[in-house]
C-alpha positions in Angstrom: 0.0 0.0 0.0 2.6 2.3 0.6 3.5 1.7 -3.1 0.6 2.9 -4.1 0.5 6.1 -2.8 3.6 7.6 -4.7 1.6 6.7 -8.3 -0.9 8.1 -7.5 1.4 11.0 -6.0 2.6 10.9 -9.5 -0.2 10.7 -11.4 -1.4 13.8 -10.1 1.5 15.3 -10.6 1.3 14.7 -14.6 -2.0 15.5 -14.4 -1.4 19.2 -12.9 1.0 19.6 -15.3 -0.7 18.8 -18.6 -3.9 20.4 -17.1 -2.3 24.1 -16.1 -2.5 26.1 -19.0 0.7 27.3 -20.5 1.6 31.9 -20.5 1.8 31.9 -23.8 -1.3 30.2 -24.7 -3.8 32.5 -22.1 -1.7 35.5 -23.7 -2.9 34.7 -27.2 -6.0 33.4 -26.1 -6.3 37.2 -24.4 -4.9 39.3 -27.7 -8.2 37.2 -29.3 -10.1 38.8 -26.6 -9.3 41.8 -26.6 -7.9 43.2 -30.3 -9.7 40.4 -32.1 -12.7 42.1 -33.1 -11.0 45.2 -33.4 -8.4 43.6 -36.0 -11.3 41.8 -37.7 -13.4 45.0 -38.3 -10.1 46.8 -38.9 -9.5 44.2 -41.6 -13.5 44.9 -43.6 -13.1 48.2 -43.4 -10.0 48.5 -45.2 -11.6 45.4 -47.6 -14.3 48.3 -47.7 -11.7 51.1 -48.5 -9.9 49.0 -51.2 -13.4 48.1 -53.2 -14.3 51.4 -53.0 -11.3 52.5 -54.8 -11.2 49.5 -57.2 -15.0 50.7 -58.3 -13.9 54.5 -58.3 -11.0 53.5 -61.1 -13.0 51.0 -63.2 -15.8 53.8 -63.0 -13.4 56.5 -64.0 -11.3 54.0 -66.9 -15.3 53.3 -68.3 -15.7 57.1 -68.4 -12.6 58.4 -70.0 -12.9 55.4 -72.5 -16.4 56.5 -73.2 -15.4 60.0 -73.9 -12.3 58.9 -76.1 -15.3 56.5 -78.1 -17.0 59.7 -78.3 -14.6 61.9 -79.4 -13.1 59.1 -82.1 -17.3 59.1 -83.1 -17.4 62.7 -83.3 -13.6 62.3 -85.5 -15.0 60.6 -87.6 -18.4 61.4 -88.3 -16.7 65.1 -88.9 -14.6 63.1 -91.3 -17.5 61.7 -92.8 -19.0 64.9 -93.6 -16.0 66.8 -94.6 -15.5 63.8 -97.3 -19.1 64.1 -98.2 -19.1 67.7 -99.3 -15.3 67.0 -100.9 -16.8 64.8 -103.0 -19.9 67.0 -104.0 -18.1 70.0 -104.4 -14.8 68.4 -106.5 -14.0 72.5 -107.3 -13.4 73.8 -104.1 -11.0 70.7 -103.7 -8.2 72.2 -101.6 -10.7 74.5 -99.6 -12.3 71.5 -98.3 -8.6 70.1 -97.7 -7.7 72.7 -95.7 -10.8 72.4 -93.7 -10.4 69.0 -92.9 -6.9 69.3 -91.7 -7.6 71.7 -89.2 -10.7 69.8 -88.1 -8.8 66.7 -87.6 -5.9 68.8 -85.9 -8.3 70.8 -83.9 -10.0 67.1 -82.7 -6.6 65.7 -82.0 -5.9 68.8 -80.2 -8.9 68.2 -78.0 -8.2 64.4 -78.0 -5.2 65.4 -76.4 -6.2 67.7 -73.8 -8.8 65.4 -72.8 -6.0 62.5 -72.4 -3.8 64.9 -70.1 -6.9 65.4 -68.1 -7.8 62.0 -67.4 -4.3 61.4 -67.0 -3.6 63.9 -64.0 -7.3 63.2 -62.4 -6.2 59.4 -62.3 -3.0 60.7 -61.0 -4.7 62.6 -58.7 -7.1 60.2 -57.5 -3.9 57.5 -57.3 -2.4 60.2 -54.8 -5.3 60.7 -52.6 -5.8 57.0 -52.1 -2.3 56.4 -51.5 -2.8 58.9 -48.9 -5.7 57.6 -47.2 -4.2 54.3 -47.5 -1.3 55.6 -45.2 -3.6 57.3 -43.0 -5.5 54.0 -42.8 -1.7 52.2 -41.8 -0.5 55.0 -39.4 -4.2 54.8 -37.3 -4.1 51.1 -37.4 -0.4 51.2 -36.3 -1.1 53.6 -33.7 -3.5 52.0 -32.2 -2.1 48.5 -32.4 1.0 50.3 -30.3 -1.7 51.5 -27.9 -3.5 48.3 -27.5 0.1 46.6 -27.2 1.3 48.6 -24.6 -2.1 48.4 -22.9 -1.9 44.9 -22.9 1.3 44.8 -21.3 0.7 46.9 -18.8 -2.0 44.6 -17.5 -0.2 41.1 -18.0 3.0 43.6 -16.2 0.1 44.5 -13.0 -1.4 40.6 -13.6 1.8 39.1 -13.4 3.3 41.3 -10.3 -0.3 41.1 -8.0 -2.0 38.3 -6.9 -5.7 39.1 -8.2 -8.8 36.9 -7.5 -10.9 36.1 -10.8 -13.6 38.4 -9.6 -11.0 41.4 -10.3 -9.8 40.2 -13.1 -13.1 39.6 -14.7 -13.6 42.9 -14.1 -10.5 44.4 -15.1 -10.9 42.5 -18.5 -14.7 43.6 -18.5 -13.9 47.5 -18.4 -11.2 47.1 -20.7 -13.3 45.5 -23.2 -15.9 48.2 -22.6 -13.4 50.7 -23.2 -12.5 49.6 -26.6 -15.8 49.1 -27.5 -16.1 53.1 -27.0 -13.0 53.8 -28.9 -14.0 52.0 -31.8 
C-alpha cells in the first residue's frame, strides 16, 4: 500500500502539469479577446476602403474610355462629312482640304487635352488614395501600439499582484468596454 500512494502521488502530478494552461497560450488566447474584433473590423473596413477605390478606377477607366469613343465618333463622323461635301463639291477641292486638316488637328488637339486630363485626375485620385491608404496604416499602427502597450501593462500589473478572478473579470470587462467606446 505504501507503493501505491507515490503513483498516485505521480499521477497527479502529470496531471497538474498537462492540465495548467501554459503563459503563452492564455496570452494569445487574451490578444483574441481583446484586439480580435478590433483587428477583424479593422480588416472589412479596409476590404471596404480598397473596393471602393477598385469601383472609383473601373468607373473612371469606363468614363474616359467612353469620352475617347465619343470623341473618335465625333472624329469621324466630322470626317464623314468633310469627305461628303469633298466629294460633291470636287471645285473647291483644296478649300475642303484645308478644312479638314484643321478639323482633324483641332479634334486631336482636343483628343489630347482630354487625355492629359484624365491622366492627372487618375494621378490625382492615385495620390489621394495612396494617402488615405497611409492614413489608414499609421491609425491602425497607432492604435495596435496603444493596445500593445495596454496589454502589457495589465499582464506587467497581472503578473506582479495576486488578483482573485472576480477582479480580473472585471478588469478584462472595463477594458473590453473601453475599446468598445473607442471604436
Amino acid at each position: 500500500m505504501a507503493d501505491k500512494k507515490p503513483k498516485d502521488q505521480q499521477a497527479q502530478d502529470v496531471n497538474e502539469t498537462q492540465s495548467a494552461p501554459q503563459p503563452a497560450d492564455e496570452l494569445a488566447q487574451l490578444r483574441e479577446i481583446l484586439f480580435g474584433q478590433t483587428n477583424r473590423a479593422f480588416r472589412a473596413d479596409l476590404s471596404a476602403l480598397e473596393s471602393r477605390v477598385n469601383d472609383s478606377f473601373a468607373k473612371l477607366n469606363t468614363h474616359l474610355d467612353d469620352q475617347f469613343n465619343d470623341i473618335r465618333k465625333l472624329i469621324d463622323q466630322q470626317i464623314s462629312e468633310l469627305s461628303n461635301q469633298l466629294a460633291s463639291a470636287n471645285d473647291n477641292h483644296s478649300n475642303v482640304q484645308e478644312q479638314l486638316q484643321n478639323t482633324t488637328d483641332k479634334l486631336q488637339s482636343e483628343l489630347e487635352i482630354a487625355e492629359t486630363a484624365a491622366k492627372s485626375d487618375n494621378d490625382a485620385l492615385e495620390a489621394h488614395v495612396v494617402k488615405e491608404l497611409e492614413s489608414l496604416d499609421n491609425l491602425f499602427s497607432k492604435r495596435h501600439q496603444e493596445l500593445l502597450e495596454k496589454l502589457q501593462q495589465v499582464t506587467s500589473e497581472l503578473s506582479e499582484s495576486k488578483t482573485d478572478r472576480k477582479t480580473l473579470a472585471n478588469l478584462l470587462s472595463t477594458m473590453a468596454t473601453n475599446l468598445a467606446t473607442d471604436s
